[in-house]
C-alpha atoms as an extended CHARMM CRD file, in Angstrom:
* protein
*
       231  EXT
         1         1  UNK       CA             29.9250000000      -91.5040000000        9.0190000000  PROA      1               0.0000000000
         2         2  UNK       CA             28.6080000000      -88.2790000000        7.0770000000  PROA      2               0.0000000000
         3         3  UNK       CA             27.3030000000      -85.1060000000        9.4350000000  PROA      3               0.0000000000
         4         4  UNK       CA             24.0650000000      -84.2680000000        9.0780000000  PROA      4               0.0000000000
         5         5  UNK       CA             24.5460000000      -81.6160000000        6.4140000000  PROA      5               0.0000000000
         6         6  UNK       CA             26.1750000000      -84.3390000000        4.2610000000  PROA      6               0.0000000000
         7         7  UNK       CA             23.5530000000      -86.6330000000        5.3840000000  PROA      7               0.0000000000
         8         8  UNK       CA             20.5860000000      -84.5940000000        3.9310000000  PROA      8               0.0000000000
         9         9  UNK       CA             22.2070000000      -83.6700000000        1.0170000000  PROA      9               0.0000000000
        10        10  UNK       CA             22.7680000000      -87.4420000000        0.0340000000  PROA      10              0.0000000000
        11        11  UNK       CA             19.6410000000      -87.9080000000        1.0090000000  PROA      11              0.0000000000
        12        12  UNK       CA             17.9550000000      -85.6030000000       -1.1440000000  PROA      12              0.0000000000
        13        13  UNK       CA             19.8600000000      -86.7030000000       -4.2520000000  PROA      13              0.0000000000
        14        14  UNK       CA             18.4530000000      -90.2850000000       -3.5180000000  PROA      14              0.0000000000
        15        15  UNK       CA             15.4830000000      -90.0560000000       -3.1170000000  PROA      15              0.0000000000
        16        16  UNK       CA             15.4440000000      -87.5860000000       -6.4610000000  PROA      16              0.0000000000
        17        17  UNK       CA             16.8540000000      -90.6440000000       -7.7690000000  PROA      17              0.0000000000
        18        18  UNK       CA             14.5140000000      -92.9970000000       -6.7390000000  PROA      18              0.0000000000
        19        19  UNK       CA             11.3160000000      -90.8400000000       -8.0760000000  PROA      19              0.0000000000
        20        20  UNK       CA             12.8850000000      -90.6750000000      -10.9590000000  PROA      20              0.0000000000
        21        21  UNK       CA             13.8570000000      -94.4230000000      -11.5970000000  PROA      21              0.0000000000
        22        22  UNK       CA             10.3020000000      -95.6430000000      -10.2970000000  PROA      22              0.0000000000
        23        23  UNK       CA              8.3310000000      -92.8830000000      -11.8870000000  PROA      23              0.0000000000
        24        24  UNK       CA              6.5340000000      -92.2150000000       -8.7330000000  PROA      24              0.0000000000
        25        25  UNK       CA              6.8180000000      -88.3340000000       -7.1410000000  PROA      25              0.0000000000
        26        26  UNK       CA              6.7120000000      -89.0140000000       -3.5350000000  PROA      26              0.0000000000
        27        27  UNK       CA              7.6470000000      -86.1470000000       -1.0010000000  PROA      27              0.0000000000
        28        28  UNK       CA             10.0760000000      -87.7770000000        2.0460000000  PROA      28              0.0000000000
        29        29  UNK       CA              8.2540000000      -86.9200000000        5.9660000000  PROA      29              0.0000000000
        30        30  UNK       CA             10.5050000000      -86.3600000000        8.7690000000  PROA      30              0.0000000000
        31        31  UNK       CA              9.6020000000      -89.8040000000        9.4270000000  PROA      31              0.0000000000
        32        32  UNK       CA             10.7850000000      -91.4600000000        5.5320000000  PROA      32              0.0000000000
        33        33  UNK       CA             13.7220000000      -89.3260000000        6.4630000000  PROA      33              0.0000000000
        34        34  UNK       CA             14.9130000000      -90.8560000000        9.6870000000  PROA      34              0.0000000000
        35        35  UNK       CA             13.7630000000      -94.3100000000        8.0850000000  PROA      35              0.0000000000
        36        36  UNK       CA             16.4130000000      -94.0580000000        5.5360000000  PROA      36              0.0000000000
        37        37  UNK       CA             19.2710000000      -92.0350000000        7.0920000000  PROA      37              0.0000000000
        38        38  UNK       CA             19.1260000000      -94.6900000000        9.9590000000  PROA      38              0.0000000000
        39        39  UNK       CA             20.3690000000      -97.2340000000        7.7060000000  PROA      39              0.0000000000
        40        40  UNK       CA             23.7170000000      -95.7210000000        7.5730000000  PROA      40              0.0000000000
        41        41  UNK       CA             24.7040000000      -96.5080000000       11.7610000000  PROA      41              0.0000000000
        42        42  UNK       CA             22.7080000000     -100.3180000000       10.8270000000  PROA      42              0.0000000000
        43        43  UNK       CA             25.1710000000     -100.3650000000        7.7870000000  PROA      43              0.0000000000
        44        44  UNK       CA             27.8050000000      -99.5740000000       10.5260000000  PROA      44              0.0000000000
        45        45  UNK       CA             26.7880000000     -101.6820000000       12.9410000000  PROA      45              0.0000000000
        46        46  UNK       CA             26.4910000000     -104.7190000000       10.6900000000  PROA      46              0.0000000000
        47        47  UNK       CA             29.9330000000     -104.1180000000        9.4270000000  PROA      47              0.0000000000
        48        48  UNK       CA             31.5540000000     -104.5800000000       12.6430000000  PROA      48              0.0000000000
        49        49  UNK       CA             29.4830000000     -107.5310000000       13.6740000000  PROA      49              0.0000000000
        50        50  UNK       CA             30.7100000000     -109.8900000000       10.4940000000  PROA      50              0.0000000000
        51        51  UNK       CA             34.1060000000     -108.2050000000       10.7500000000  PROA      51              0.0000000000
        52        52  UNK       CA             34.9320000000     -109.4120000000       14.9480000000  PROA      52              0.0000000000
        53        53  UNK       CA             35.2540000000     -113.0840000000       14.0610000000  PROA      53              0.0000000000
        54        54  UNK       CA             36.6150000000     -112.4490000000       10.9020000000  PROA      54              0.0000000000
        55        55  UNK       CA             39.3550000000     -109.8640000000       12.5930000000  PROA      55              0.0000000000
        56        56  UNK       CA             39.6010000000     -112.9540000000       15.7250000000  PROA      56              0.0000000000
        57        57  UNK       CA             40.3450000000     -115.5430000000       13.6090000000  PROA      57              0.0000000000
        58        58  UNK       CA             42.4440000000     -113.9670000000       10.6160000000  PROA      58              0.0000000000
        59        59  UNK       CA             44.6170000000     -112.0950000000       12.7510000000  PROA      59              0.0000000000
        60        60  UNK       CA             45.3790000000     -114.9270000000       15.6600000000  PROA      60              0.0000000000
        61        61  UNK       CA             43.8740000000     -112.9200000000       18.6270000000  PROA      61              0.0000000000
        62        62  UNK       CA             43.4510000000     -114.8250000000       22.0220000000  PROA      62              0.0000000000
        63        63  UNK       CA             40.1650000000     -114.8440000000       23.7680000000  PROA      63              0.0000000000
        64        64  UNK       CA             41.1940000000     -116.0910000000       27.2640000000  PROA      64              0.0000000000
        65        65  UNK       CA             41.2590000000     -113.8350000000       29.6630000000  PROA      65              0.0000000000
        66        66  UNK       CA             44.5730000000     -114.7320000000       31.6120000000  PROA      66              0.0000000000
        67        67  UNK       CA             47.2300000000     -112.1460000000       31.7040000000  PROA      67              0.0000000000
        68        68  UNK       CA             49.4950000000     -113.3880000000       29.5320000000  PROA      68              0.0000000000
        69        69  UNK       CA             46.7670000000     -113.6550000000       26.4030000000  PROA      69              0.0000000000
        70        70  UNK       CA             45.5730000000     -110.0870000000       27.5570000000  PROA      70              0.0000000000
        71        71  UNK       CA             49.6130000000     -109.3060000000       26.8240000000  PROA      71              0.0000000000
        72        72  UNK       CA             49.9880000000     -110.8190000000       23.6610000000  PROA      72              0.0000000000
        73        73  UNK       CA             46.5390000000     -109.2700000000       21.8040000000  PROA      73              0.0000000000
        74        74  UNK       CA             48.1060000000     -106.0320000000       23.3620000000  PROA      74              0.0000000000
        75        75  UNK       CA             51.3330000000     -106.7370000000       21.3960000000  PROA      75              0.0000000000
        76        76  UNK       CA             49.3520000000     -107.6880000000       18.4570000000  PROA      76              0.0000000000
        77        77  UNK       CA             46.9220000000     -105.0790000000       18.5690000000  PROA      77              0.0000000000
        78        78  UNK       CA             49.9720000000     -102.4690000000       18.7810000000  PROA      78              0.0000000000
        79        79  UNK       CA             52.1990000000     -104.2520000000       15.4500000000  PROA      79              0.0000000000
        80        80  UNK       CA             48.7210000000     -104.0190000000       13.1480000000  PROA      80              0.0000000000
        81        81  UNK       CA             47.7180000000     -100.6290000000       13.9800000000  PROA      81              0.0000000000
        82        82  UNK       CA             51.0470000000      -99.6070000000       13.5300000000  PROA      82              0.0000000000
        83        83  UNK       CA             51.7160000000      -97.9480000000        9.9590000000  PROA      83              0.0000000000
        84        84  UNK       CA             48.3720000000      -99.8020000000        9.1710000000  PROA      84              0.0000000000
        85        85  UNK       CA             49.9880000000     -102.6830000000        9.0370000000  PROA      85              0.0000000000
        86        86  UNK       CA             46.9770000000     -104.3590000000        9.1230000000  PROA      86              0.0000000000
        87        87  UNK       CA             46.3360000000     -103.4590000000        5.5750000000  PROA      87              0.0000000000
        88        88  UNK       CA             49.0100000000     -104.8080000000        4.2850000000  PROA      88              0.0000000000
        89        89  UNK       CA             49.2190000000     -108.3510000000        2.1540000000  PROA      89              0.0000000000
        90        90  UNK       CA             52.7220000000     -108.3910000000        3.6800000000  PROA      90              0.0000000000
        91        91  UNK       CA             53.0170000000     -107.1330000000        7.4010000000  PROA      91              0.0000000000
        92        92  UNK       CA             56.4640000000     -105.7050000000        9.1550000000  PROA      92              0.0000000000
        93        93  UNK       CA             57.0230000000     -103.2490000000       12.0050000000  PROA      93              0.0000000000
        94        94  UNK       CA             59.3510000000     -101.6380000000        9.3270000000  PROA      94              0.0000000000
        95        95  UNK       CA             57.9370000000      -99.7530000000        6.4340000000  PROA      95              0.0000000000
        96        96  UNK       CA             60.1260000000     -100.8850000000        4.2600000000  PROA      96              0.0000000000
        97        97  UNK       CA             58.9920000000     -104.3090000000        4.6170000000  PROA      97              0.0000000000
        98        98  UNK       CA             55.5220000000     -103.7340000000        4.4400000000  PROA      98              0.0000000000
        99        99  UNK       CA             54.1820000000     -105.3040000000        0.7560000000  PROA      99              0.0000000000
       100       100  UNK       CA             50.7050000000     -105.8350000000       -0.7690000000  PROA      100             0.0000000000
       101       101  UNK       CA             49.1920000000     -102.1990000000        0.3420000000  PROA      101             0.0000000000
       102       102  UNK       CA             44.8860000000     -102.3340000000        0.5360000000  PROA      102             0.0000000000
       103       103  UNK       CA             45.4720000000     -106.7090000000       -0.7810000000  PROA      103             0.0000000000
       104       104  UNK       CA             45.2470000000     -108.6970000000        2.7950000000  PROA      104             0.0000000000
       105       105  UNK       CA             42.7240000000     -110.8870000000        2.3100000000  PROA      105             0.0000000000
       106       106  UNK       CA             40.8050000000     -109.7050000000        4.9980000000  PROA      106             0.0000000000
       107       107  UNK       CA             39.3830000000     -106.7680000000        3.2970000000  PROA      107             0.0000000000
       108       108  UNK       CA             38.3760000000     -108.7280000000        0.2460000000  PROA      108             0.0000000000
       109       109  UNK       CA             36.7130000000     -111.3290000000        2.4490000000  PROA      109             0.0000000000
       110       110  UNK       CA             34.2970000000     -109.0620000000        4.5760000000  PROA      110             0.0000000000
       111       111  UNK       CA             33.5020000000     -107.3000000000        1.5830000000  PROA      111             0.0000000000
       112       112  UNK       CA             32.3310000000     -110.0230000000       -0.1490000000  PROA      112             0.0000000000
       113       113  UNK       CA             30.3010000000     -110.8050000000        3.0620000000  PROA      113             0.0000000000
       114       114  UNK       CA             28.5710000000     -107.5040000000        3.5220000000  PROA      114             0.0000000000
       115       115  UNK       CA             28.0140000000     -106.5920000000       -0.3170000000  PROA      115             0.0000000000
       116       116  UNK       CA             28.4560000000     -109.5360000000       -2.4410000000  PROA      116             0.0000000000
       117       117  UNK       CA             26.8920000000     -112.7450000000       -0.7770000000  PROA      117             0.0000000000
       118       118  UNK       CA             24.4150000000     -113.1230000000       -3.4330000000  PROA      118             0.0000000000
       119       119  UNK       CA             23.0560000000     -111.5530000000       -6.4110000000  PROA      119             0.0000000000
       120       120  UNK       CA             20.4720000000     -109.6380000000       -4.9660000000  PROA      120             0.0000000000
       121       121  UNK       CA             22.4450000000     -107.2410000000       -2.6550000000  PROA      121             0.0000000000
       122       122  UNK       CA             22.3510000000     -104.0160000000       -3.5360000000  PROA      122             0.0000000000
       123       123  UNK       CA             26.3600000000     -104.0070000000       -4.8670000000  PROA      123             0.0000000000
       124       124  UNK       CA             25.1180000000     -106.5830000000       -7.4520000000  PROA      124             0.0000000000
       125       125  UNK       CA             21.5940000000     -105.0240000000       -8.4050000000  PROA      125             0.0000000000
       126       126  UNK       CA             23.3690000000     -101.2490000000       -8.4870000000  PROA      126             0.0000000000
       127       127  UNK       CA             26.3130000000     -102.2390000000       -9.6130000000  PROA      127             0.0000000000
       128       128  UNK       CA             27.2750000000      -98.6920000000      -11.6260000000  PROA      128             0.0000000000
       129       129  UNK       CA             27.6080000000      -97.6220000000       -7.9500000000  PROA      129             0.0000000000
       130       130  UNK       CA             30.1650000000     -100.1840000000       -7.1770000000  PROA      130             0.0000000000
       131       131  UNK       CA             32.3030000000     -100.4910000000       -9.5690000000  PROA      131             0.0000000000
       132       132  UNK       CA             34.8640000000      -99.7300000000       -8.6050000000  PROA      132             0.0000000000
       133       133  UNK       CA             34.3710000000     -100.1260000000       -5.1350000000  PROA      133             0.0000000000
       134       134  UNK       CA             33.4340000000      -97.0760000000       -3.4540000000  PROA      134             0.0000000000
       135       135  UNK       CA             36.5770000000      -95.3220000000       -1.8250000000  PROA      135             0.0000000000
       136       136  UNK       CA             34.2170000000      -94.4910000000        0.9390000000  PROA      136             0.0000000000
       137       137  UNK       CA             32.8860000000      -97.4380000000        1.6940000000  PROA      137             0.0000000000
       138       138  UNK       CA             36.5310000000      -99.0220000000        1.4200000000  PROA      138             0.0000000000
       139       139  UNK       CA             37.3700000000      -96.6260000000        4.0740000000  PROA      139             0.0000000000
       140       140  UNK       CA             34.3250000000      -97.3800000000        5.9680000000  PROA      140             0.0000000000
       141       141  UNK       CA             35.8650000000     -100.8000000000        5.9810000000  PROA      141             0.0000000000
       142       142  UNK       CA             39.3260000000     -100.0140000000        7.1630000000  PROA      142             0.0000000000
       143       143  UNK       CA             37.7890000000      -97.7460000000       10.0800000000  PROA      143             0.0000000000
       144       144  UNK       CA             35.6100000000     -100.9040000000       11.3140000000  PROA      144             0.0000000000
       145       145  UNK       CA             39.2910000000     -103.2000000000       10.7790000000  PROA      145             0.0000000000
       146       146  UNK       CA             40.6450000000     -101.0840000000       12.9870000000  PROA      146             0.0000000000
       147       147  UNK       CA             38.1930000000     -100.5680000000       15.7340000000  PROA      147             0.0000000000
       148       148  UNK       CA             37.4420000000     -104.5900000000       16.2030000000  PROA      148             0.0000000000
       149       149  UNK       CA             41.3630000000     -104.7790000000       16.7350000000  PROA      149             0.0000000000
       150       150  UNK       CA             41.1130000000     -101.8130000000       19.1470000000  PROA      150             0.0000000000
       151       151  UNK       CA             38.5500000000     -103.9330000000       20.9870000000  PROA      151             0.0000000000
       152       152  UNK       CA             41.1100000000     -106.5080000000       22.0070000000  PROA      152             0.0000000000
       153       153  UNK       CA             42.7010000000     -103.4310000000       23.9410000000  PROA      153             0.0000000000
       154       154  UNK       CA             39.7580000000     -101.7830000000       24.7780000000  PROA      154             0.0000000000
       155       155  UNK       CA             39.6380000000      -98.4690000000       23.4270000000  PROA      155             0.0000000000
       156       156  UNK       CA             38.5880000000      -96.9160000000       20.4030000000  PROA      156             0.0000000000
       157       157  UNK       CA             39.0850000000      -93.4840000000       18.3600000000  PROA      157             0.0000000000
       158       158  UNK       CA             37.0170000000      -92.0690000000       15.8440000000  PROA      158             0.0000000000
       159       159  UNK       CA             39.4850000000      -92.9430000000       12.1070000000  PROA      159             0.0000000000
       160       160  UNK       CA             37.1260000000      -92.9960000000        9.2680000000  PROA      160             0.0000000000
       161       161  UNK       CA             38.5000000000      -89.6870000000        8.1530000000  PROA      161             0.0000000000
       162       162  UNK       CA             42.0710000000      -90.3420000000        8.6810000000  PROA      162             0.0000000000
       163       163  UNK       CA             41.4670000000      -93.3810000000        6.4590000000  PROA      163             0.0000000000
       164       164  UNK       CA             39.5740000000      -91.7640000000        4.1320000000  PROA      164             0.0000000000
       165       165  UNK       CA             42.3720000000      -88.8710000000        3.8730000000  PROA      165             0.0000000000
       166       166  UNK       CA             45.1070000000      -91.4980000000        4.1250000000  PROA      166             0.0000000000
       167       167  UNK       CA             43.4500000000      -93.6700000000        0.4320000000  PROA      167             0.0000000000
       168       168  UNK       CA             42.9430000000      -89.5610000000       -1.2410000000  PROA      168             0.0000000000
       169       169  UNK       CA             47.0510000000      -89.4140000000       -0.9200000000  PROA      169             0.0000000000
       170       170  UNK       CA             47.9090000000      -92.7500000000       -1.6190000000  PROA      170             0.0000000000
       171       171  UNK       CA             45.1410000000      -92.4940000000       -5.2950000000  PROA      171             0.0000000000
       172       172  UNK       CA             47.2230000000      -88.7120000000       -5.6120000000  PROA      172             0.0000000000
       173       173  UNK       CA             50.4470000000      -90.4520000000       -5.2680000000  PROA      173             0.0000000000
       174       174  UNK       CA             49.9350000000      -93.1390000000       -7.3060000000  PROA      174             0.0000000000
       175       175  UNK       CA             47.3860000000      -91.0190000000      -10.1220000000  PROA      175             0.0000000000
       176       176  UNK       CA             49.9010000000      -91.7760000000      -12.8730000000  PROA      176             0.0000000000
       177       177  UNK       CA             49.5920000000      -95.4410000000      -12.8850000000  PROA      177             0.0000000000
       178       178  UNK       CA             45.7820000000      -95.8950000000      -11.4430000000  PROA      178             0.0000000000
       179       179  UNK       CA             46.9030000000      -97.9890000000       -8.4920000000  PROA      179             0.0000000000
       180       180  UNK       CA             43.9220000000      -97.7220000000       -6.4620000000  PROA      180             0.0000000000
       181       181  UNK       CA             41.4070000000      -97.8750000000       -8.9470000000  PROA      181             0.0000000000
       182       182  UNK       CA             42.7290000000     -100.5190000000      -10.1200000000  PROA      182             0.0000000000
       183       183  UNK       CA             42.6940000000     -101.9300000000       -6.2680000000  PROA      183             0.0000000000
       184       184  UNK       CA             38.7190000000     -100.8600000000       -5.9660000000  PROA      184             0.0000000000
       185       185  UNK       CA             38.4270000000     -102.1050000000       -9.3410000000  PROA      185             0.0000000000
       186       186  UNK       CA             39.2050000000     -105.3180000000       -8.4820000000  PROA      186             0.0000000000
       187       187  UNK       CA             37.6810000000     -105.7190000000       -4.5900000000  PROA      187             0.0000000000
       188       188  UNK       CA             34.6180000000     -105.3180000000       -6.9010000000  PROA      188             0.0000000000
       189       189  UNK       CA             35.3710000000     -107.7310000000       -9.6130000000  PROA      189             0.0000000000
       190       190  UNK       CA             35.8190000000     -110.2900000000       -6.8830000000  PROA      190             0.0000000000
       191       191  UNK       CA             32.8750000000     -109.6820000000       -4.9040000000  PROA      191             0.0000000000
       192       192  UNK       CA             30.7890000000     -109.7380000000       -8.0150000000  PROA      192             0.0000000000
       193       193  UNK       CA             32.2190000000     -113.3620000000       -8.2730000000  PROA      193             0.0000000000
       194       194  UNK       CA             31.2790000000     -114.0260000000       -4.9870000000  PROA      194             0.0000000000
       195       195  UNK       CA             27.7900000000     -113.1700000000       -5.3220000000  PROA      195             0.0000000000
       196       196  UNK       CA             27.3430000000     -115.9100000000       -8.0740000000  PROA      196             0.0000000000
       197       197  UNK       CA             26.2620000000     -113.2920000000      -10.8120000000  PROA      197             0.0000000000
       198       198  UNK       CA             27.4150000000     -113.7940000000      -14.1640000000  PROA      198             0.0000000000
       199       199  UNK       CA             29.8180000000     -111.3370000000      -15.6130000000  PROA      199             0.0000000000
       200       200  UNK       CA             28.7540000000     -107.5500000000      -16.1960000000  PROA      200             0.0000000000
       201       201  UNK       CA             29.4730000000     -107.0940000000      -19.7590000000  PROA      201             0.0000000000
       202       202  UNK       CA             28.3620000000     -104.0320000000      -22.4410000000  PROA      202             0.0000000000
       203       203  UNK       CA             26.7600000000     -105.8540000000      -25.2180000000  PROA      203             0.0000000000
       204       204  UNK       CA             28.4320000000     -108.1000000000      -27.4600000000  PROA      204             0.0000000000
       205       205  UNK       CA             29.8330000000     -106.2480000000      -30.4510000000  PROA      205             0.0000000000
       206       206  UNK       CA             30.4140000000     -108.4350000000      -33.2190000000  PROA      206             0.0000000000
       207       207  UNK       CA             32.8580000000     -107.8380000000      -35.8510000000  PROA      207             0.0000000000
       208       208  UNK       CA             33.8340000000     -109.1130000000      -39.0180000000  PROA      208             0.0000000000
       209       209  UNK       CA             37.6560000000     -109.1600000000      -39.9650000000  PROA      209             0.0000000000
       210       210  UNK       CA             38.5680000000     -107.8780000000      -43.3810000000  PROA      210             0.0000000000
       211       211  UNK       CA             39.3380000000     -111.2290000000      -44.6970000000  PROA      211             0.0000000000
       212       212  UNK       CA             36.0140000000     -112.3030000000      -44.0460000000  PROA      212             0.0000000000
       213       213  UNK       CA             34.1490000000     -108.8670000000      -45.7850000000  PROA      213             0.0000000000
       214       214  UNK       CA             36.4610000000     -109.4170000000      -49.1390000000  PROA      214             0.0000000000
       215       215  UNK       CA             35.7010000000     -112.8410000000      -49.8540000000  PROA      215             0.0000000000
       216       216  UNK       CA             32.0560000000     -112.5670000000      -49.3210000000  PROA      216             0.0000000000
       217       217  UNK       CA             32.1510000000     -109.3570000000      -51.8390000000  PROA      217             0.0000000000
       218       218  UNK       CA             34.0080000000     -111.7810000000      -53.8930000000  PROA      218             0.0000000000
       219       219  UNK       CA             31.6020000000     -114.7280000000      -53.4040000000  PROA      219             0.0000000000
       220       220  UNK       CA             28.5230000000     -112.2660000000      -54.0930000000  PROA      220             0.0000000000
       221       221  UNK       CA             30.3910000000     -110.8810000000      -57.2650000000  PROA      221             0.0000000000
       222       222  UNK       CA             30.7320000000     -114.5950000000      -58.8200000000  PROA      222             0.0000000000
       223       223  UNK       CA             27.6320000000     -116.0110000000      -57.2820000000  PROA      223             0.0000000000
       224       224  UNK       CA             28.5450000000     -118.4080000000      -55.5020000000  PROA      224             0.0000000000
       225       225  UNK       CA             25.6810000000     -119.6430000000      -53.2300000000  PROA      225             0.0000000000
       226       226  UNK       CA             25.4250000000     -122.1330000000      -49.9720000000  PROA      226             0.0000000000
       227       227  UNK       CA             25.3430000000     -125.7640000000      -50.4680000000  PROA      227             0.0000000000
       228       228  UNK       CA             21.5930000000     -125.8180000000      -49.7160000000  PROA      228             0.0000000000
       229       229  UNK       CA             21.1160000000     -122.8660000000      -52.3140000000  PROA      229             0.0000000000
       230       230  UNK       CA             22.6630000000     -125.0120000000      -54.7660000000  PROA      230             0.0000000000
       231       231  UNK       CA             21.1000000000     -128.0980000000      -54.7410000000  PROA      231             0.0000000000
């Protein structure tokens, strides 16, 4: 979550935004204020509570309560957190095993549920702000991974910035061949799929090959005409 600071600021550029878009120069109360910047914790909030079954269910955790399920979702718990492995497409306790970095399905399946279930969520109606998925908010969603499997072993640790920091080295490492834009680029693609919108598209440009310019120089020069012209 941003600080305060970082809060206003946003904020502030929003709602600059918004006057601008609408046309309508409205000064934000204290009260707009606290309206708006308490979406972000809802935002949070609502995140976690689609991820939990999602997390249950994809990752085989145990709901009983007898010591020996309470012993497994430990073990579990433990082999996903470590190395991230819960990112990965591919899981193993060794590194070198791990395959399919930011591609379990998991991720793309919550964030089709939070952002793309229809086209009138926001990622679909604002979509320059989405594509490609926010690095932020893909961090938002690893932090919220993480803390439903830290449930299972009750305890939890602030990790949004140590995700956050961790996708800024892996886009610097990878810079030369666009690996994680390409990644965001397509959690969004997909999601915009989900949501049942048709394609985003520039409009159509329409060209005409050479072929087609020369002979219709060449059918102007001897007048030729359509059949209908003709007849």
């Amino acid at each position: 979550m941003p600080n305060h600071l970082m809060e206003t600021l946003l904020l502030d550029a929003s709602w600059a935004r918004a006057c601008k878009v609408t046309g309508i120069n409205l000064s934000h109360t204290p009260q707009l204020a606290r309206l708006v910047t308490s979406r972000g914790s809802q935002v949070c909030g609502q995140l976690k509570t689609k991820l939990r079954p999602l997390v249950k269910a994809m990752f085989s955790f145990h709901s009983s309560q007898s010591k020996n399920a309470i012993k497994k979702n430990w073990a579990l718990a433990e082999g996903l957190k470590e190395g991230t492995n819960f990112a990965f497409k591919h899981m193993s306790p060794e590194e070198d095993g791990q395959h399919g970095f930011l591609k379990v399905p998991l991720i793309q399946k919550i964030i089709n549920t939070m952002w793309f279930m229809n086209k009138h969520d926001d990622s679909v109606m604002f979509h320059n702000y989405f594509k490609p998925f926010p690095y932020p908010a893909l961090a938002l969603v690893l932090t919220a991974i993480e803390c439903c499997i830290d449930e299972w072993v009750m305890e939890y640790r602030g990790m949004y910035k140590s995700h956050l920091k961790c996708l800024h080295v892996f886009e610097d490492a990878t810079k030369l061949y666009n690996v994680l834009l390409g990644i965001c680029t397509r959690l969004y693609e997909v999601g915009w799929i989900h949501s049942s919108t048709g394609p985003v598209s520039a409009p159509i440009e329409i060209t005409l090959s050479a072929h087609i310019i020369v002979a219709a120089i060449k059918e102007h020069e001897e007048g030729t005409t359509t059949e209908d012209e003709s007849d």
